[in-house]
C-alpha positions in Angstrom: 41.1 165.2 51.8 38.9 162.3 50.3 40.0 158.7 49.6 39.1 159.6 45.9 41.4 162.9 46.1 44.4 160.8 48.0 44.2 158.1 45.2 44.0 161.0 41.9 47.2 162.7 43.4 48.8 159.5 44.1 47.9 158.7 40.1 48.8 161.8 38.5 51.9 162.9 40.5 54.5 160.5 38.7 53.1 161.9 35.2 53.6 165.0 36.4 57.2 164.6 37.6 58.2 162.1 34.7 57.3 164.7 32.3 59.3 167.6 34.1 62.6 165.8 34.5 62.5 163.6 31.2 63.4 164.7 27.7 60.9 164.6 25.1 60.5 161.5 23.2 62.2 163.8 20.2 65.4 165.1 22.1 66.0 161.6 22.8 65.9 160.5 19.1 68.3 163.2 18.5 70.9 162.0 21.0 70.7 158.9 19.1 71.9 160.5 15.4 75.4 160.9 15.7 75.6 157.0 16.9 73.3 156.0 13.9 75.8 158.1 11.8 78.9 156.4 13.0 77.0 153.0 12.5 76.4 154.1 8.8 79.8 155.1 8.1 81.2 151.7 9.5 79.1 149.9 7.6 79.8 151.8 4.2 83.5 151.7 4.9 84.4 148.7 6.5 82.0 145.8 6.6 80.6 146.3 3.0 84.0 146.4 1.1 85.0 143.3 3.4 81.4 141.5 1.7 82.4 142.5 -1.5 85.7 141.1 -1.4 84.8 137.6 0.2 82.2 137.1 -2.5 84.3 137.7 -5.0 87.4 135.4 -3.5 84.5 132.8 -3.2 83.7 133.3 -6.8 87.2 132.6 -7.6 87.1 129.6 -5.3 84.5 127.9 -7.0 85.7 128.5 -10.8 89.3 127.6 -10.3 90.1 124.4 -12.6 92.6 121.9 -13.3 96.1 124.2 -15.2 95.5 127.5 -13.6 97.9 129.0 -12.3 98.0 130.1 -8.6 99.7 132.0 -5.7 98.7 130.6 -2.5 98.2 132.8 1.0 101.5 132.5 1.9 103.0 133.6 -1.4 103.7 129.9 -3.4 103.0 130.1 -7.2 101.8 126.6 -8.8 99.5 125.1 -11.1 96.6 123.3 -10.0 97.2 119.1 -10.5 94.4 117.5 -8.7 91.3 119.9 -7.5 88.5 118.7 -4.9 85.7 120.3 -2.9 88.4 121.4 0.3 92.1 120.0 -1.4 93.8 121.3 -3.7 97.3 119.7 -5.5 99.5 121.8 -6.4 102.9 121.6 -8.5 105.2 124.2 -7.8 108.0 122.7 -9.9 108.3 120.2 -12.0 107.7 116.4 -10.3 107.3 118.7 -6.9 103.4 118.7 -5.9 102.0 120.1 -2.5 98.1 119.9 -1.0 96.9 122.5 0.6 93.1 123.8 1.4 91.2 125.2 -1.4 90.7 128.5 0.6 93.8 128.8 0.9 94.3 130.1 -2.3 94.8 133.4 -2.5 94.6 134.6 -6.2 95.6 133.7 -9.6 98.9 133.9 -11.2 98.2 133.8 -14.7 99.8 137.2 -15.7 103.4 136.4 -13.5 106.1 136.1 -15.5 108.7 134.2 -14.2 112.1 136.3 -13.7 115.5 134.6 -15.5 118.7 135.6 -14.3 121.0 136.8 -16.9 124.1 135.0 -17.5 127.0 136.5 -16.2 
């Protein structure tokens, strides 16, 4: 054997091998589908929705206004006193007033009625 011959087998024996043993580039992309699928349907059903919503809370965020009514995160109803970029005052009964973040807010309250107790 020749010093060319030595060096052409030592050069074309890995191709040789790597393509015996190794997928094709297509199987691979195959195996791949099912985990591009899941990533899809996660997306769609999770993290989109979850976008959606934070805009729209941020939205509310930025057009709330001195009078409106409010329920807080942890379930207080008041109107809105004093607004600021990160405060907000609220009054949850008459002379009674509480600050707490502005994203804290949770929703608005406009539509609650308030619940009387019949007289027994």
């Amino acid at each position: 054997m020749t010093h060319w011959t030595a060096i052409g087998i030592a050069l074309i024996a890995p191709l040789t091998a790597s393509a015996e043993g190794a997928p094709a580039p297509a199987q691979s992309f195959v195996q791949f589908v099912p985990l591009i699928m899941m990533g899809a349907i996660f997306y769609f059903l999770v993290i989109r929705p979850q976008q959606k919503k934070q805009k729209l809370h941020s939205q509310f965020l930025s057009e709330l206004k001195k009078g409106d009514r409010v329920v807080t995160s942890s379930g207080i109803i008041g109107t809105i006193k004093i607004l600021s970029d990160k405060l907000v005052t609220l009054e949850i009964d008459e002379g009674v007033c509480m600050k707490l973040l502005r994203a804290q807010v949770a929703e608005g309250a406009n539509n609650l009625k308030e619940e009387t107790k019949p007289k027994a």
